[in-house]
Structure formats: C-alpha cells, structure tokens
N, C-alpha and C positions, 0 to 999 in steps of 0.2 A: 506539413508533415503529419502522418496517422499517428505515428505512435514515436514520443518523445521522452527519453532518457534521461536521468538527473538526480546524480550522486549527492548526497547532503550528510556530513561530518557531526553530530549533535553533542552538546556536553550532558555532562552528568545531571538527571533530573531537570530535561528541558520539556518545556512546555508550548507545543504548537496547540492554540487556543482554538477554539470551535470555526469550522470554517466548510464550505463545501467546493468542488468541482466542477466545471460542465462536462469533462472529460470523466472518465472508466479512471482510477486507479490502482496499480497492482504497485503496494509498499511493500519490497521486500527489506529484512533486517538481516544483514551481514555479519555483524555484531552485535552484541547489547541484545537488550530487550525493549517492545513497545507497547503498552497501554493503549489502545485504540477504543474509542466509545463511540457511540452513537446514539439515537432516541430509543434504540429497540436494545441495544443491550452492549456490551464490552467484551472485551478480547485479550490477552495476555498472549502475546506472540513471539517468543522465544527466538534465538539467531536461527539464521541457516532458514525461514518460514515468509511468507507474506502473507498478506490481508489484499482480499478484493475489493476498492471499496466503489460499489455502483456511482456512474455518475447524479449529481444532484442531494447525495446525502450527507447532512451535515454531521461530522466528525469532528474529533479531538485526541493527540496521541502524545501521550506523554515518552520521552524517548531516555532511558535509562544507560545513557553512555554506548549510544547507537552511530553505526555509520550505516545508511539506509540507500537502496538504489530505489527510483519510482518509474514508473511507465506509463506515459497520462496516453491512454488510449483517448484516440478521437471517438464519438461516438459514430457515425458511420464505416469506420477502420474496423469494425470488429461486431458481432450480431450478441453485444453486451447486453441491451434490452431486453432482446428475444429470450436469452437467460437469464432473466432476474430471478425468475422463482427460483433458481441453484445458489444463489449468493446473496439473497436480501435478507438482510439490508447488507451483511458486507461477510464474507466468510475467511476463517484460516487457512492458510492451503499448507498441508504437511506435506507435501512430499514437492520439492522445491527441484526444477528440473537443471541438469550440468548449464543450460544456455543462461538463467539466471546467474548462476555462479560468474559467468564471463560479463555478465556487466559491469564489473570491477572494472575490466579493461577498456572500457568507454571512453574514449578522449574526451 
C-alpha cells in the first residue's frame, strides 16, 4: 500500500515520545491541539491543520485532547524528497483540503 490511513483517539496531555518514520507523514488534527518538535524547531498546530513530517525526521508531539487522522506516505508513492526544501524539516499546512476532512470516514 502507498499511502496508509490511521485514525488515533489521544487523551488529554499525552505524550508520543521522540521517534522517526521511513515513510512521509501528513498528521492531521481533527480536534485538540498538537505540540510537534523536532531538532530544527516546533510547531503549535491548532484543529482543522496538519504538519508534514518528511520521512526520516525524528519528532515528538505532545497531543492536547486530540483525535488525529495520519497518512504515512510510502516514499516512492509520492516525489516527497524532491520537495524537501518546501517542508524541511516538517511544515503546518493551513488551509486543510474538504478530502482531509473525509478521513474521519475511514473504516
């Protein structure tokens, strides 16, 4: 599978500890809010928004009463590489498109 979906319910002030991907992921927040860090700087990422996070970079996201949809892009699914300079080490993305929205509906 290129690109894999996977809804995750978080409690209040949890903490997913440092850790990295091989895959591209795009974390979006449905609710709540997310803390996302990494060596180069941090992010405050408000609902309704996701974060890019290039594959290989090691992160940490504190999730403040989050329900989060993710998308672990395979790395040859998608020419992530080829734009790292638009998103390194990992960017917010404000304007969050309706097909995000419908990943709620994921079985």
């Amino acid at each position: 599978m290129d690109v894999l979906p996977v809804g995750t319910d978080y409690p209040p002030d949890h903490l997913l500890a440092r850790h990295e991907h091989r895959c591209a992921q795009l974390l979006y927040g449905r609710s709540g809010t997310m803390l996302v860090a990494t060596d180069d700087g941090s992010w405050t990422v408000p609902v309704d928004r996701a974060v890019l996070i290039p594959p290989g970079v090691a992160h940490e996201v504190r999730f403040l009463d989050v329900t989060t949809w993710s998308l672990y892009i395979e790395p040859d699914a998608a020419p992530v590489r080829q734009l790292a300079f638009v998103y390194r080490p990992a960017v917010v993305l404000n304007a969050v498109n309706a097909w995000l929205h419908q990943l709620q509906d994921t079985p």
